[in-house]
Structures are given as structure tokens and as C-alpha cells.
ZAMARGU-4260 file (C-alpha; in steps of 0.2 Angstrom, whole numbers, plus 5000, padded with zeros to 4 digits):
<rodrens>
0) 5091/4954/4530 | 5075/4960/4537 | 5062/4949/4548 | 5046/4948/4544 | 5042/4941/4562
5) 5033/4953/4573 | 5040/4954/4591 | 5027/4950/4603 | 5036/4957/4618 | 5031/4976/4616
10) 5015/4984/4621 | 5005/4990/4608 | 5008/5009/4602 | 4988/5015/4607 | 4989/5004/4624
15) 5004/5011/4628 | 5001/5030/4625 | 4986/5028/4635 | 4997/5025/4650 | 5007/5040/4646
20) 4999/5050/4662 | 5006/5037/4676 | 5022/5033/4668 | 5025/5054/4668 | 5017/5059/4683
25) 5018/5042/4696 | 5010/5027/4696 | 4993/5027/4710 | 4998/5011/4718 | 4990/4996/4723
30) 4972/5003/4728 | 4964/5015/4716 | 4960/5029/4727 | 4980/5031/4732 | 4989/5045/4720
35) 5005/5055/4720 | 5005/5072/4723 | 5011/5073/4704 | 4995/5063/4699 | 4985/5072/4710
40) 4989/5089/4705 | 4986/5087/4684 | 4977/5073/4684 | 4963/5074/4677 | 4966/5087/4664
45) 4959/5095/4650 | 4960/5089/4632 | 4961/5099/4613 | 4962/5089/4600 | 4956/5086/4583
50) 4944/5072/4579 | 4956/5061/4569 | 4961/5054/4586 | 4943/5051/4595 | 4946/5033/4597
55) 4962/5034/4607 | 4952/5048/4618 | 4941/5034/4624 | 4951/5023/4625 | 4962/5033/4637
60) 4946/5039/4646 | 4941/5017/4650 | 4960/5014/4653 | 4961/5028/4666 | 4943/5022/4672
65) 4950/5009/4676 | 4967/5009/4684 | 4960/5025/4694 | 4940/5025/4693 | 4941/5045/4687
70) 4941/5053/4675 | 4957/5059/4664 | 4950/5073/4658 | 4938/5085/4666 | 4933/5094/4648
75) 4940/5086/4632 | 4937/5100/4617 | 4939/5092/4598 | 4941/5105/4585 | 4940/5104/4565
80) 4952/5098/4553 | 4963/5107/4539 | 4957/5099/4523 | 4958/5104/4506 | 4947/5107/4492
85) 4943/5088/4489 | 4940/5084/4510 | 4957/5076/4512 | 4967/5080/4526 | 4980/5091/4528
90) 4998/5093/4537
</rodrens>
């Protein structure tokens, strides 16, 4: 039988993508200036995506503002969408 009670001990899926960079490439430690050499070297990037996914953009721009007060992305670069004759998305 399935529950219908949602587990509250998870991070939510946008929130935790957003943190993707520091758990692949190091964590910057306790003072926000501090870096490994991992995090240094890629960090910030650049960004191609299409604009389905603006919101989580910012919202990684803020977290990483945040945690690091830089940057993530040095250019971030949105491109158009397939769609088909009535506007709707594509796969």
C-alpha cells in the first residue's frame, strides 16, 4: 500500500540541484573567500540553456551569492525552444 504522507526529511529537488557545484567540486568552507582548488578552477562557469529552466538559473545564481558571494556563471547564454506548429514544447 502506498503513503500518501510526504517525507519531510529530503531537500527539495530545485534547492538541491542548486548545490550541485560544492557537492562535485568541494565545499569553500567556513569563510566565503576559502575555495578548493577544484572550486576555484571551474567555478564560476559558463551556462547554455534553454529558457524553460530560468527560474532555477537564478536561483543557483542567489544560492551561490550566497554561500560564495561570486558569481556561478561568468556568461549564462539561453537559447530557443523546439516547438511545434501549435507553440507547445517539444522533446
Amino acid at each position: 500500500m502506498l503513503s500518501t504522507q510526504q517525507e519531510e526529511d529530503v531537500l527539495d529537488t530545485w534547492f538541491s540541484s542548486g548545490l550541485l557545484p560544492f557537492a562535485s567540486l568541494g565545499w569553500a568552507g567556513q569563510g566565503r573567500r576559502e575555495t578548493t582548488p577544484d572550486l576555484a578552477r571551474i567555478y564560476p562557469t559558463t551556462l547554455k540553456t534553454g529558457n524553460g529552466i530560468l527560474l532555477w538559473v537564478v536561483q543557483v545564481v542567489m544560492l551561490g551569492l550566497n554561500l560564495t558571494e561570486r558569481l556561478p556563471f561568468e556568461t549564462v547564454v539561453l537559447h530557443g525552444l523546439p516547438c511545434d506548429g501549435g507553440g507547445h514544447k517539444t522533446s
